[in-house]
PyMOL commands that place a pseudoatom at each C-alpha (Angstrom):
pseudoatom trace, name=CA, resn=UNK, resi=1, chain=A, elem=C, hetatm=0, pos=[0.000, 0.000, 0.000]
pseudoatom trace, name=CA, resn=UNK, resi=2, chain=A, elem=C, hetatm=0, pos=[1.180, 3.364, -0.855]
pseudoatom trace, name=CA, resn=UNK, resi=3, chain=A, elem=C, hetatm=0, pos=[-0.049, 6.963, 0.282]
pseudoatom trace, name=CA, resn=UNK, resi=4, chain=A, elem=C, hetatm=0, pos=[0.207, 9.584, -1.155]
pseudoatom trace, name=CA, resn=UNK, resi=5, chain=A, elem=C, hetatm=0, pos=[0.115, 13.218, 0.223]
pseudoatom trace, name=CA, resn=UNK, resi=6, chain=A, elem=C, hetatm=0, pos=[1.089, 16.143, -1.587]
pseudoatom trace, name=CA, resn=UNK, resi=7, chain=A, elem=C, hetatm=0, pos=[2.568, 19.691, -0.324]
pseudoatom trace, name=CA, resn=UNK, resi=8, chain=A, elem=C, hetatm=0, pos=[2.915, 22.491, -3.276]
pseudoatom trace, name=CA, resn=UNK, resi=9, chain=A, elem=C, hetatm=0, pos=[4.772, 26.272, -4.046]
pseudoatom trace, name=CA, resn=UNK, resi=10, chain=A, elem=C, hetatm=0, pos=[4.914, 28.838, -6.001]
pseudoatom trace, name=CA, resn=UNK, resi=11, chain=A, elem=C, hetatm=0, pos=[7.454, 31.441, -6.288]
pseudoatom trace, name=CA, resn=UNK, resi=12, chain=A, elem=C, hetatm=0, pos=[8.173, 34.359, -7.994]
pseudoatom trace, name=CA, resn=UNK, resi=13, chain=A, elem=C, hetatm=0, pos=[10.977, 36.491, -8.783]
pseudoatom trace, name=CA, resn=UNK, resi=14, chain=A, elem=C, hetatm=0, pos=[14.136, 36.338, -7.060]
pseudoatom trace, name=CA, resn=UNK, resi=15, chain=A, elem=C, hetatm=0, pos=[15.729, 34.663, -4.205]
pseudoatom trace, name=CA, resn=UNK, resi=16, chain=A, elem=C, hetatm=0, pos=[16.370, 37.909, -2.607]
pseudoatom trace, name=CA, resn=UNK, resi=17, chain=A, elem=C, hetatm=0, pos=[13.247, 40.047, -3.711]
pseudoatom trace, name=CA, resn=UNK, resi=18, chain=A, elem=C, hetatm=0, pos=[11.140, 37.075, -4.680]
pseudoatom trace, name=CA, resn=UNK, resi=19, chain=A, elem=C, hetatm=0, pos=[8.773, 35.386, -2.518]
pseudoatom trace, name=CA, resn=UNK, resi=20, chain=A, elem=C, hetatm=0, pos=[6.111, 32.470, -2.558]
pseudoatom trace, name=CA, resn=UNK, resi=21, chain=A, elem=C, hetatm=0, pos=[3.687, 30.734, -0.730]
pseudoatom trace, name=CA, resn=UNK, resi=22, chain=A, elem=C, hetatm=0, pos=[3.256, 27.406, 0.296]
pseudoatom trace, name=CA, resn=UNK, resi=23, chain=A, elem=C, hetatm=0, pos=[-0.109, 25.158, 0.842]
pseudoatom trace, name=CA, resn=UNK, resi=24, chain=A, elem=C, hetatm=0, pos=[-0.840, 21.260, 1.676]
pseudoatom trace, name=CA, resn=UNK, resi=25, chain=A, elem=C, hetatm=0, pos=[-3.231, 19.345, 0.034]
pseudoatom trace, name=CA, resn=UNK, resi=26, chain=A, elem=C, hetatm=0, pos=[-5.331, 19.237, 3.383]
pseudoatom trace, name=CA, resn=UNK, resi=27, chain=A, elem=C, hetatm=0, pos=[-5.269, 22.462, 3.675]
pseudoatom trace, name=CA, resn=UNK, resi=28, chain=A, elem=C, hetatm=0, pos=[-3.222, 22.595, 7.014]
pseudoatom trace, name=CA, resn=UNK, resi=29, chain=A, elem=C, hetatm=0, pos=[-1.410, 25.191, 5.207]
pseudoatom trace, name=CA, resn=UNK, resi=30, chain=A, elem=C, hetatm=0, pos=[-2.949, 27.613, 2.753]
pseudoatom trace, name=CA, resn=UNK, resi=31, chain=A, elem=C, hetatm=0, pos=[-1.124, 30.126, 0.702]
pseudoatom trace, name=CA, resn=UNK, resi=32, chain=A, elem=C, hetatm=0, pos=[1.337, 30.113, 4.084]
pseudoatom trace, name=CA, resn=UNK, resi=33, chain=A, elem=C, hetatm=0, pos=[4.157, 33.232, 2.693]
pseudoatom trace, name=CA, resn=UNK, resi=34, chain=A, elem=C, hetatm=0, pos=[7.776, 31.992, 2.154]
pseudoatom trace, name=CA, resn=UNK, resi=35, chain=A, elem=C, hetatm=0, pos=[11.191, 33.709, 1.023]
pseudoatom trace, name=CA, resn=UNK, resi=36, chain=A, elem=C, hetatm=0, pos=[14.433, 34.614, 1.207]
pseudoatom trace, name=CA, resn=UNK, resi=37, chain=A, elem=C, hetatm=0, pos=[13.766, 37.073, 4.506]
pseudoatom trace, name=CA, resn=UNK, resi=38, chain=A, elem=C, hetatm=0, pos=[11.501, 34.842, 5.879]
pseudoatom trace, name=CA, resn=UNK, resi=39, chain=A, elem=C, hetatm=0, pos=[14.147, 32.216, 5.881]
pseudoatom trace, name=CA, resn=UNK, resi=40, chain=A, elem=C, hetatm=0, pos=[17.013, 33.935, 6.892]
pseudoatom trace, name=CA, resn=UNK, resi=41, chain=A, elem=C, hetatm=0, pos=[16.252, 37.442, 8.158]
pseudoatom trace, name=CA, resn=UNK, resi=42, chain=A, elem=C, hetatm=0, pos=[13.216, 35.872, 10.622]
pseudoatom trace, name=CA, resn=UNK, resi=43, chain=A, elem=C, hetatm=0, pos=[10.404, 37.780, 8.908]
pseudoatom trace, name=CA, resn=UNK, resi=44, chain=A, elem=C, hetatm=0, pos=[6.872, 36.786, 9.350]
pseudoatom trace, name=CA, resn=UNK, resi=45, chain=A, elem=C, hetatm=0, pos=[5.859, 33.494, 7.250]
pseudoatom trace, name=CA, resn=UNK, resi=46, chain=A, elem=C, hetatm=0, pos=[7.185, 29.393, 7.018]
pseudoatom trace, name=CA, resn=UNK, resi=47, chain=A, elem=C, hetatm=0, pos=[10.635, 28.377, 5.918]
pseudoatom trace, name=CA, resn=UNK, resi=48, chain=A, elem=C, hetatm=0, pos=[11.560, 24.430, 4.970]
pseudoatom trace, name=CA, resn=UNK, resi=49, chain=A, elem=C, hetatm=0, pos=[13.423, 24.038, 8.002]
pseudoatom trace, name=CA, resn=UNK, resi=50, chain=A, elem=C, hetatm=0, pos=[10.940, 24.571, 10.361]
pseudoatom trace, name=CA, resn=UNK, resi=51, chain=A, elem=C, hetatm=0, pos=[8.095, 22.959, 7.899]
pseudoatom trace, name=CA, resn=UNK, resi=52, chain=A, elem=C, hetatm=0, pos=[11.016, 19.853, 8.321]
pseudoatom trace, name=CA, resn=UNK, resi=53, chain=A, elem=C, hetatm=0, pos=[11.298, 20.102, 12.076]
pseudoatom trace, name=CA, resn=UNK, resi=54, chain=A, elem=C, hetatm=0, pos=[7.078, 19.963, 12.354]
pseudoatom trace, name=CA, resn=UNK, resi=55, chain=A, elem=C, hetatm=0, pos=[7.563, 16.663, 9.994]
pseudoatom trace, name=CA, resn=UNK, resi=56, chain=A, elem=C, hetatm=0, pos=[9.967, 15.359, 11.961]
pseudoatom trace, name=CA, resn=UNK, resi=57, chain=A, elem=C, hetatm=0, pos=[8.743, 15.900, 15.303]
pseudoatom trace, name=CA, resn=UNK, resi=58, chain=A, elem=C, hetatm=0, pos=[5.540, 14.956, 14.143]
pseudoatom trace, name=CA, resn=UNK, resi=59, chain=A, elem=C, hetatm=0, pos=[6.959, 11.417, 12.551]
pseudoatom trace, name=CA, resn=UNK, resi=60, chain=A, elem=C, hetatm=0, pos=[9.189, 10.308, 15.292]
pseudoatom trace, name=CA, resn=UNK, resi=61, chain=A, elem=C, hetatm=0, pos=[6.547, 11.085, 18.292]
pseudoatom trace, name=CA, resn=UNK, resi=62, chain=A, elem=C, hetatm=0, pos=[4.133, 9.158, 16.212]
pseudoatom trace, name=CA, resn=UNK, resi=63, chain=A, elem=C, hetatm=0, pos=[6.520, 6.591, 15.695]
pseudoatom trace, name=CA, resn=UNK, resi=64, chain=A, elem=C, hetatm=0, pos=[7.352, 6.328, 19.332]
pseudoatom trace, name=CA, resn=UNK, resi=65, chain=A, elem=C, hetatm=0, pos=[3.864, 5.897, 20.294]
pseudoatom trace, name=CA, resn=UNK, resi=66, chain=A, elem=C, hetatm=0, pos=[3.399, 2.835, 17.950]
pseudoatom trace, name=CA, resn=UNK, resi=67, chain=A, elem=C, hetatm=0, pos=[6.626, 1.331, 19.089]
pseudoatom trace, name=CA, resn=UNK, resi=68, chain=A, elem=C, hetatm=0, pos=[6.078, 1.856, 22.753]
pseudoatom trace, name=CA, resn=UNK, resi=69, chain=A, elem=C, hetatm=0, pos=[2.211, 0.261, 22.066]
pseudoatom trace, name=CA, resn=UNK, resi=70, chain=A, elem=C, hetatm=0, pos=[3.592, -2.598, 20.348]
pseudoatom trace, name=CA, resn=UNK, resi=71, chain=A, elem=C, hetatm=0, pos=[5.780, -3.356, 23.646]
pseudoatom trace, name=CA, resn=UNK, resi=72, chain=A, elem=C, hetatm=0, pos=[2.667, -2.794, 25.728]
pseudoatom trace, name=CA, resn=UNK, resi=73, chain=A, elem=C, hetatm=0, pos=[2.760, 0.435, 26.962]
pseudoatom trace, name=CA, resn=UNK, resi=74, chain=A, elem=C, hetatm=0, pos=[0.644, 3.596, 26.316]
pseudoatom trace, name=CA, resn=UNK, resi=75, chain=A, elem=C, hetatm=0, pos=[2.669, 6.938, 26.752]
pseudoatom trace, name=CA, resn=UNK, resi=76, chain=A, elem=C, hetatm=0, pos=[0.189, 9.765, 28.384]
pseudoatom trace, name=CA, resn=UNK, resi=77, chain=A, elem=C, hetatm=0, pos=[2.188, 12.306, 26.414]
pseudoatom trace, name=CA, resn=UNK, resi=78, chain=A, elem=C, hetatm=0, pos=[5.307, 13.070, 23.971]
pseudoatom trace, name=CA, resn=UNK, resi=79, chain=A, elem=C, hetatm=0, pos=[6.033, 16.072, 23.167]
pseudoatom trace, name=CA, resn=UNK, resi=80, chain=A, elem=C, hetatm=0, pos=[9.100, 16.421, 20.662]
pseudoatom trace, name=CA, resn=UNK, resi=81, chain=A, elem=C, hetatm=0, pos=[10.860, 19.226, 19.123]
pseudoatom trace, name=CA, resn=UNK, resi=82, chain=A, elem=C, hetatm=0, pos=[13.263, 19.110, 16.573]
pseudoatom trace, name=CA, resn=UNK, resi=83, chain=A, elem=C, hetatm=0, pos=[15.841, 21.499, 15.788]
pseudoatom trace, name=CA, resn=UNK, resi=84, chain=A, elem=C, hetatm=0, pos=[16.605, 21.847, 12.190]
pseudoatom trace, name=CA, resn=UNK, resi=85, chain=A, elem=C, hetatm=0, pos=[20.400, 23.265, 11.519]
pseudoatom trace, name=CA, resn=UNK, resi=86, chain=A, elem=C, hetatm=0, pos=[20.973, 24.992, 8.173]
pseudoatom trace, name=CA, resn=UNK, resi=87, chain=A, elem=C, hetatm=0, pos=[24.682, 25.651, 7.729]
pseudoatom trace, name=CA, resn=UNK, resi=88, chain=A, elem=C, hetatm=0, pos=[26.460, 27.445, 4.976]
pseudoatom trace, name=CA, resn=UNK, resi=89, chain=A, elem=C, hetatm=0, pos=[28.785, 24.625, 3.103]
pseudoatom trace, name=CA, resn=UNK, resi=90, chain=A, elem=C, hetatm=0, pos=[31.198, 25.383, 0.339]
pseudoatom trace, name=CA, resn=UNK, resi=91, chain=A, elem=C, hetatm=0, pos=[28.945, 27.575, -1.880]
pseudoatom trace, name=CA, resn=UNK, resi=92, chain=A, elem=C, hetatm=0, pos=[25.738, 26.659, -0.611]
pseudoatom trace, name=CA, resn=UNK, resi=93, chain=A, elem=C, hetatm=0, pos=[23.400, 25.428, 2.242]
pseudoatom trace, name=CA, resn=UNK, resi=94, chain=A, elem=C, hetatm=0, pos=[22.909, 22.507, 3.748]
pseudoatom trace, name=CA, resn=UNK, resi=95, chain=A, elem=C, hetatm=0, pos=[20.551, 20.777, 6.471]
pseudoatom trace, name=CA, resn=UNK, resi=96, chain=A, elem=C, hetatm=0, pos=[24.212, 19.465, 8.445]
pseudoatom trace, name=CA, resn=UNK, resi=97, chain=A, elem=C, hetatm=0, pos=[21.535, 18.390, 12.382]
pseudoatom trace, name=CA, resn=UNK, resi=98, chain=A, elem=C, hetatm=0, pos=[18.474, 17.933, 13.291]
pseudoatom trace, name=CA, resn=UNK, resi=99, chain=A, elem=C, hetatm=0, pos=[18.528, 17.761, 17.262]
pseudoatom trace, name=CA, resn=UNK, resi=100, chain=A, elem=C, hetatm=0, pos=[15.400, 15.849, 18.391]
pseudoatom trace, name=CA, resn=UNK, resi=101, chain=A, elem=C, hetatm=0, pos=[14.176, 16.583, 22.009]
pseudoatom trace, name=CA, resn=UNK, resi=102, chain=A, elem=C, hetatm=0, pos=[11.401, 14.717, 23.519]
pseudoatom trace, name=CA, resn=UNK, resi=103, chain=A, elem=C, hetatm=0, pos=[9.714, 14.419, 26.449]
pseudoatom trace, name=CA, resn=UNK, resi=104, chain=A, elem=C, hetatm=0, pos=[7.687, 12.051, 27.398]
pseudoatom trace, name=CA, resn=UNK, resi=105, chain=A, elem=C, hetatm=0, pos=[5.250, 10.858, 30.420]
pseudoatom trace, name=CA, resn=UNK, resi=106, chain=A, elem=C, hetatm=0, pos=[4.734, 7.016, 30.749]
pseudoatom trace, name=CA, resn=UNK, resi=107, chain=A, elem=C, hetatm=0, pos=[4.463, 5.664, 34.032]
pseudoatom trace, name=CA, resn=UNK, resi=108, chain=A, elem=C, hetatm=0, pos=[5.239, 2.144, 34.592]
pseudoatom trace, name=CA, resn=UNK, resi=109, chain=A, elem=C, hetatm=0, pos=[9.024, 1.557, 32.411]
pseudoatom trace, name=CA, resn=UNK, resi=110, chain=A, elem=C, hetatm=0, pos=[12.131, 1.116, 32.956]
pseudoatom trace, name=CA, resn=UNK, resi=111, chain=A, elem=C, hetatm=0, pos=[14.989, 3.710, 32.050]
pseudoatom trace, name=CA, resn=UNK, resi=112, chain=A, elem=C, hetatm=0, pos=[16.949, 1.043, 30.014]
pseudoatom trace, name=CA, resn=UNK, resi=113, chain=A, elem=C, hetatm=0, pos=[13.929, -0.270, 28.069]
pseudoatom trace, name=CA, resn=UNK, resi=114, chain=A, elem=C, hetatm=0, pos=[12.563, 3.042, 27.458]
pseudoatom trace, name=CA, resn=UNK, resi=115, chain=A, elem=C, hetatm=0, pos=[15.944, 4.470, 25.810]
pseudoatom trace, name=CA, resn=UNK, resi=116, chain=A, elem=C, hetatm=0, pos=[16.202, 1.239, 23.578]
pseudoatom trace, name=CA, resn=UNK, resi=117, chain=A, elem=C, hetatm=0, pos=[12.973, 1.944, 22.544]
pseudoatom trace, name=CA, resn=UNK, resi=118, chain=A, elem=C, hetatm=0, pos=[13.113, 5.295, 22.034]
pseudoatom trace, name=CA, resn=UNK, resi=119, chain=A, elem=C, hetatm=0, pos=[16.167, 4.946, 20.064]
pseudoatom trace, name=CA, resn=UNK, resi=120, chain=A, elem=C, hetatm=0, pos=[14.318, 2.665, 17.858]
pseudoatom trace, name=CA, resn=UNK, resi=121, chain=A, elem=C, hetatm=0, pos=[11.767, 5.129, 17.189]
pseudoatom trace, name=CA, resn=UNK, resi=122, chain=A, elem=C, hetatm=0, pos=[14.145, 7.550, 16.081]
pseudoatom trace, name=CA, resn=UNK, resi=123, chain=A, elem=C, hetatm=0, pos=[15.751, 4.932, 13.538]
pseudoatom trace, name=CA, resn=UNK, resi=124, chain=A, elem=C, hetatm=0, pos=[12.784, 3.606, 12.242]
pseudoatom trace, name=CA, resn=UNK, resi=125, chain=A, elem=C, hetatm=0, pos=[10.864, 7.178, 11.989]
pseudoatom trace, name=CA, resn=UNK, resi=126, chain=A, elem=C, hetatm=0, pos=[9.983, 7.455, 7.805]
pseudoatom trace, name=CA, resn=UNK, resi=127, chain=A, elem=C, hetatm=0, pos=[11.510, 11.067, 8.326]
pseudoatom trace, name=CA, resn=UNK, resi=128, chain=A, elem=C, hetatm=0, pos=[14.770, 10.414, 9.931]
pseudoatom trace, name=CA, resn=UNK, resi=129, chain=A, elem=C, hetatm=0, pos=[15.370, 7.355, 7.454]
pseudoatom trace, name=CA, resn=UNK, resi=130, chain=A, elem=C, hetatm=0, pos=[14.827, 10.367, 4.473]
pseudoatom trace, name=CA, resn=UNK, resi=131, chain=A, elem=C, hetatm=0, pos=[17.210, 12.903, 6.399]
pseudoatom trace, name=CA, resn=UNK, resi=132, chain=A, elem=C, hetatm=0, pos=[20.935, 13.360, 4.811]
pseudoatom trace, name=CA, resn=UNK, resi=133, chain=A, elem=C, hetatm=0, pos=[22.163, 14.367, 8.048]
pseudoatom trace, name=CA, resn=UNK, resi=134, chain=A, elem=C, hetatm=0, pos=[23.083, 13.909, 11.508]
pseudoatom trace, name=CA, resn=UNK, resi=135, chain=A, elem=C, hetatm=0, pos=[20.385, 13.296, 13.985]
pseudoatom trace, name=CA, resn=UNK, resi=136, chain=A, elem=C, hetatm=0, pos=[20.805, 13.731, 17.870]
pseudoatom trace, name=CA, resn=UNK, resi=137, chain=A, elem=C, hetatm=0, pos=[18.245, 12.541, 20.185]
pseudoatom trace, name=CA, resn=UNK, resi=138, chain=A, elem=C, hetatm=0, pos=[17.838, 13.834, 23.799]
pseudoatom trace, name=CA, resn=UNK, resi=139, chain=A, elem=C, hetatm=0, pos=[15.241, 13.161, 25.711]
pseudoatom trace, name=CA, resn=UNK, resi=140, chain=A, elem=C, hetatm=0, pos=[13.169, 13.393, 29.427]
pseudoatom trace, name=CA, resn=UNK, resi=141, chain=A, elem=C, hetatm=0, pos=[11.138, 10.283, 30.571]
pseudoatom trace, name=CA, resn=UNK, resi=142, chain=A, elem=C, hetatm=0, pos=[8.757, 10.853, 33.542]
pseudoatom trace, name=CA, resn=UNK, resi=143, chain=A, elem=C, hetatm=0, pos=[7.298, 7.765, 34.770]
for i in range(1, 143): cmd.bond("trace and resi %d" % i, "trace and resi %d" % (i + 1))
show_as sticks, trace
zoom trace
């Protein structure tokens, strides 16, 4: 089985004067403003970093959720941020980190289990399996 779910742009001009928007085929996002300052100058509107680091937090929480079910526990939360790092290399940009942080309320485990767990999560999360670059994981259980 294969899904399918589709994000689109539009830009115009450009990089530096130019600017775009952005929209999901859900409509989550919907004509969502993107550019050059928005990007790097921290004006008002998305960038794909941080679209990325909702993805990605999104993916592995989800992902830790299903692996901690299929070991028998249900988490009460997880809440997961990931820090997206765009560094200038050579000529260009580059996503070099993503730095996941999670934390995470399930009574009832054991530190050890719970970080080999957790570390699966993050390896078998479809996002961090498509991401070219180095991933850290940090997190906080409360139990």
């Amino acid at each position: 089985m294969t899904i399918h779910k589709k994000g689109q742009a539009h830009w115009e001009g450009d990089i530096k004067r130019g600017k775009g928007h952005i929209s999901t085929e859900s409509g989550a996002l919907n004509q969502q403003p993107y550019g050059f300052n928005t990007r790097f100058e921290g004006k008002p509107g998305t960038n794909p970093e941080e679209l990325i680091g909702a993805a990605h937090s999104a993916c592995f929480s989800m992902a830790l959720s299903l692996i901690l079910g299929e070991a028998g526990y249900t988490p009460e939360s997880i809440d997961t941020v990931a820090d997206v790092s765009l560094d200038k290399v050579g000529e260009g940009y580059k996503i070099t980190k993503v730095a996941l942080q999670s934390e995470v309320k399930l009574p009832g485990i054991e530190e050890g289990e719970f970080e080999s767990l957790i570390n699966k999560a993050k390896a078998g999360c479809p996002v961090s399996q498509l991401i070219n670059a180095d991933i850290t994981l940090d997190y906080k259980l409360h139990n």
